[in-house]
C-alpha positions, 0 to 999 in steps of 0.5 A, spaced: 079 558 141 080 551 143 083 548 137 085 541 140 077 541 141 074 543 134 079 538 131 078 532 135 071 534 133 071 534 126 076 528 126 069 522 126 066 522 119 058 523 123 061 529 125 064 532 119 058 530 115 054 533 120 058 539 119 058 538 111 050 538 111 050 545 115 054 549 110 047 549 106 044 553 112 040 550 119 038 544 120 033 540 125 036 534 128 030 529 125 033 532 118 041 531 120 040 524 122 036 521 117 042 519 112 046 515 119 044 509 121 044 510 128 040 510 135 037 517 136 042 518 143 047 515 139 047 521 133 046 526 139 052 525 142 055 527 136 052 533 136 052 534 143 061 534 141 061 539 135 057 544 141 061 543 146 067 545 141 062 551 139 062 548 131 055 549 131 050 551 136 042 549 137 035 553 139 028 549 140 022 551 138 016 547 140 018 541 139 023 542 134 031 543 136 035 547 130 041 546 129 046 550 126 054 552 124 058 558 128 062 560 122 066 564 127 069 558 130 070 555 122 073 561 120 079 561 126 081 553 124 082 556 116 086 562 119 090 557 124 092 553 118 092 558 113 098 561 118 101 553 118 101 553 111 105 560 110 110 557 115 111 549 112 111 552 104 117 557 107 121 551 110 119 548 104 122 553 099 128 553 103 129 546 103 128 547 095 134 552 095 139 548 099 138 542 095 139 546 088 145 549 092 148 542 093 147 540 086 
């Protein structure tokens, strides 16, 4: 799992977005792109990020691209920061002890 990758792509507000409409299931690419006022190559390009990072994944049928959410890689972003939550609130809570000790 490449962390830095998924991160870099949630980090522009497009792919976030794009990523926040998947959460209600598949998409086509026509349907993601309309709320975005950009050029079609534009929006795929933003697309092309999130699957290269393996956010989401595509499958054409006919003439239509489908585009939908790995939930894999998802869950392991929530499980990283998970662990990094439990680590700062440690170093926190040990914080607040030393201070209340100096008082």
């Amino acid at each position: 799992m490449n962390f830095p990758k998924i991160f870099g792509a949630l980090s522009d507000p497009t792919r976030l977005a794009v990523v926040e409409r998947l959460l209600d299931g598949p998409a086509s690419v026509t349907d993601l792109s309309r709320p975005f006022d950009m050029a079609g190559p534009s929006f795929l390009k933003h697309l092309r990020v999130l699957e290269n990072a393996g956010v989401i994944s595509s499958s054409k049928s006919g003439r239509v691209r489908k585009v939908s959410l790995v939930p894999d890689s998802l869950m392991r972003v929530e499980h990283w920061v998970r662990q990094h939550r439990a680590r700062l609130e440690e170093r926190f809570d040990r914080l607040g002890n030393f201070l209340d000790q100096e008082q």
